[in-house]
ROKE-966875 format. One record per residue (C-alpha): residue number from 1; residue in one letter; x, y, z. Coordinates in nm, 2 decimals, padded with zeros to 4 digits. Each point is the difference from the previous one (the first is absolute). Example, Ala and Ser with C-alpha at 12.3 -4.5 7.8 and 13.67 -1.06 7.14 Angstrom:
BEGIN
<1, 'a', <01.23, -00.45, 00.78>>
<2, 's', <00.14, 00.34, -00.07>>
END
This chain:
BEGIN
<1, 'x', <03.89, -02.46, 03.36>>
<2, 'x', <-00.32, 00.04, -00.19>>
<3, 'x', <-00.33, 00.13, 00.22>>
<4, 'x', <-00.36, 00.07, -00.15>>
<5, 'x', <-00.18, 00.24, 00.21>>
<6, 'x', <-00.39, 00.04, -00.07>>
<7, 'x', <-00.22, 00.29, 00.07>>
<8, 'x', <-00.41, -00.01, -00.07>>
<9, 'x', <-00.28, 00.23, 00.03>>
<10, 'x', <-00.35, -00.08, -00.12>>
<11, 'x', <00.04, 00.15, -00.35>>
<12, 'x', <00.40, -00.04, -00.06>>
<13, 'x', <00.27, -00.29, 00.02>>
<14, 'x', <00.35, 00.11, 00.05>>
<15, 'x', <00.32, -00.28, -00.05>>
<16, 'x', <00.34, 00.07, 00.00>>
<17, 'x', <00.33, -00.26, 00.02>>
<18, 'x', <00.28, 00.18, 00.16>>
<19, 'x', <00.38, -00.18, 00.01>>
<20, 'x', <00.06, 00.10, 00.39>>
<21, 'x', <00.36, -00.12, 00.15>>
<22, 'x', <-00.01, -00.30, 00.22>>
<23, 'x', <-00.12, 00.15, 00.37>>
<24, 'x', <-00.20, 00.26, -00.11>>
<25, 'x', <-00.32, 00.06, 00.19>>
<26, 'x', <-00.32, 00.15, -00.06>>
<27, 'x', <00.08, 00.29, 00.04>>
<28, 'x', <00.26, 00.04, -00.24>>
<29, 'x', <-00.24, -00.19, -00.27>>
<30, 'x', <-00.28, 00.28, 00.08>>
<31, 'x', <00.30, 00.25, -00.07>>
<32, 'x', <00.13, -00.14, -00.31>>
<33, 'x', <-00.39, -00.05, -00.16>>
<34, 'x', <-00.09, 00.38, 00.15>>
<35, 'x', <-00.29, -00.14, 00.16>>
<36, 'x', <00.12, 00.13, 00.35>>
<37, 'x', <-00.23, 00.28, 00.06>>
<38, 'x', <-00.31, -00.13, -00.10>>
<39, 'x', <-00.26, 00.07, 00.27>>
<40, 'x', <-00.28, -00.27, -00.09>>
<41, 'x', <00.25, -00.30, 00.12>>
<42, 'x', <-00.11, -00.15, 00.32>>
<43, 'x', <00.32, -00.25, 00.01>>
<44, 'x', <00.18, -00.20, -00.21>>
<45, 'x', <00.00, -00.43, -00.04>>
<46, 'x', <00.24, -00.25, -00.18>>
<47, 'x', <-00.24, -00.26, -00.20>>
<48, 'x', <-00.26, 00.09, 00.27>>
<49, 'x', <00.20, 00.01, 00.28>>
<50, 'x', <00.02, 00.37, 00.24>>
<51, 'x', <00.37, 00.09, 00.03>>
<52, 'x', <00.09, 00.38, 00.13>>
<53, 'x', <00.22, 00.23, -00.22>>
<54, 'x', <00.33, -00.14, 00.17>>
<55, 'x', <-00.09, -00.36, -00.12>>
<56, 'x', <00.28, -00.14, -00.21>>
<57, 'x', <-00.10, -00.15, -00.39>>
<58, 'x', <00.12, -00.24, -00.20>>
<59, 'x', <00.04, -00.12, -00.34>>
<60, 'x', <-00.35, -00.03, -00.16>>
<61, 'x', <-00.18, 00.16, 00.32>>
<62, 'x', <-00.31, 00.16, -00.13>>
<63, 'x', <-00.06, 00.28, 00.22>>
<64, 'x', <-00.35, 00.14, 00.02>>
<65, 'x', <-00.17, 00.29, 00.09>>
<66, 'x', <-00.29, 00.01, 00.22>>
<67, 'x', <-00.35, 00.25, 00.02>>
<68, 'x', <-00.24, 00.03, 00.22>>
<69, 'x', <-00.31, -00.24, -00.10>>
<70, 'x', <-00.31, 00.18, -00.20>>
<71, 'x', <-00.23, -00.20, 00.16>>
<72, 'x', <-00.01, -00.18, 00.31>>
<73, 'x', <00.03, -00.40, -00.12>>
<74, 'x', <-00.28, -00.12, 00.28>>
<75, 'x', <-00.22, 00.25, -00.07>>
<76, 'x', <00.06, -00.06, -00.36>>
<77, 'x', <-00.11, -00.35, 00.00>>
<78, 'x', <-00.29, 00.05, 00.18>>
<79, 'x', <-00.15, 00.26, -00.24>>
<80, 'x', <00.10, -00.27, -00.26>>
<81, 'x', <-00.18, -00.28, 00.15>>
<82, 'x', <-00.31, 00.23, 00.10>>
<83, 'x', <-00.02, 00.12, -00.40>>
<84, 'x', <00.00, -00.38, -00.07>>
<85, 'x', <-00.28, -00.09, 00.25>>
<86, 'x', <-00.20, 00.31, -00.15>>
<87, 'x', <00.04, -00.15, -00.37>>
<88, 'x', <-00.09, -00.35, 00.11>>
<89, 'x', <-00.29, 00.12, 00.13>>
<90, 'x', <00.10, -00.11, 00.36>>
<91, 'x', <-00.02, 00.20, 00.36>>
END
């Protein structure tokens, strides 16, 4: 079965399509794409979806790696929205 497992970091994009057998879990894809050790992955989701290493994939599963956030996405707004107010001229 064909998987495509997805890594990202804020300056680099990593894809790779693996042909796993049917019943092969993540695990075994992390083996196979020697991704396994990497220490900046917080977990792991299927099209967005949180599944643990022993979570089993199937054909066309895109199986992604997840970081921690670089910026807290609340906080992140609100700086955007005050930076706006300061540009429009409003308090």
């Amino acid at each position: 079965m064909k998987v495509q497992l997805l890594r990202a970091s804020p300056r680099r994009f990593d894809e790779v399509w693996l042909d796993l057998p049917q019943g092969a879990r993540v695990a075994d894809a992390l083996v196979a794409a020697g991704w396994s050790d990497d220490p900046e992955v917080v977990g792991h989701a299927v099209f967005g979806q949180r599944v643990d290493r022993a979570s089993v994939l199937h054909e066309g599963d895109r199986l992604e790696l997840l970081r921690p956030l670089q910026a807290d996405p609340k906080q992140a707004r609100r700086e955007r929205v005050e930076e706006a107010r300061r540009t429009q001229g409003r308090r």
